[in-house]
Steps between C-alpha positions, in 0.01 A plus 500: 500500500839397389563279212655252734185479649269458219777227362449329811158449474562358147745288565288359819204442220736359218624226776169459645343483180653166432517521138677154368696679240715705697799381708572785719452845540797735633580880570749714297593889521569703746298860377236587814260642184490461158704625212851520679825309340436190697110379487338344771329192393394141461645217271252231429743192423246237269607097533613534185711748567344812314478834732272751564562862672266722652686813583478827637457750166396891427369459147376813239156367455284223588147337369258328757431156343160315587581242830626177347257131548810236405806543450658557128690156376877544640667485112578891414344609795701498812459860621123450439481235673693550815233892515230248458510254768630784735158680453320132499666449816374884636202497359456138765664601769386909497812571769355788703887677424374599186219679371509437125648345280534499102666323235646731282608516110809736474594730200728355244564120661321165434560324141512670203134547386387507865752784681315688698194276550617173720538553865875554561412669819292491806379809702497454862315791713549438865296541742666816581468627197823461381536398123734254336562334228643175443651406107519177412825326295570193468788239388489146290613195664720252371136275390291708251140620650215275392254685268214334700379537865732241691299509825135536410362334793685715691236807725607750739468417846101572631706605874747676338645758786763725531465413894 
């Protein structure tokens, strides 16, 4: 699998997902795999105007975290947040183009105290077996993040498809 395919199956299930705090979700990059000078991702613009990225990454070392339940509170946690509702949104849709999926902590990023053990990454393995591995950065918007849950109401779609 290419990572233009496994970032369209995200982006289908980030749109799909219908998630109240984002506004849009848009391609960048133009690498065909992960790790050249010009990543292949997404950009997850939020309404109030804070970004996410989920890009194409090689990366020295990686943890398995356990699969997340709710997503962390948006304050602080933007890259966490945009791996967590991405594996929310696979873990309810189970897209038959992959095989697994993981979210990931990744060696010397995530706040100080906590590098290495938030999930700044999340391992795709295709059904093909292919491998890759998607880092998560993200941006602050011109509003600061709440600390709290803005949307807790908010559940992932029970016919969630990639279809």
């Amino acid at each position: 699998m290419h990572l233009s395919q496994a970032l369209d199956v995200l982006e289908t299930l980030l749109v799909a997902g219908g998630h109240p705090e984002i506004e849009a979700v848009e391609r960048f990059g133009t690498d065909p795999a992960p790790g050249g000078p010009s990543p292949a991702g997404l950009r997850i613009r939020y309404v109030n105007g804070a970004l996410a990225y989920l890009w194409g990454a090689v990366w020295p070392s990686e943890t398995e975290l356990p699969a997340p339940d709710r997503l962390p509170p948006p304050r602080g946690n933007r890259p966490d947040r945009a791996v967590v509702l991405a594996t929310l949104l696979l873990d309810a849709a189970r897209p038959p183009e992959f095989r697994s999926w993981q979210p990931v902590a990744l060696a010397d990023l995530g706040p100080t105290g906590q590098r290495g053990k938030v999930p700044r990454g999340l391992r795709i393995v295709a059904a093909d077996g292919t491998s890759l591995l998607l880092r998560a950065t993200a941006a602050g918007g011109p509003e600061r993040d709440p600390e709290d849950e803005p949307y807790p109401d908010w559940r992932v779609p029970e016919t969630l498809t990639t279809g």
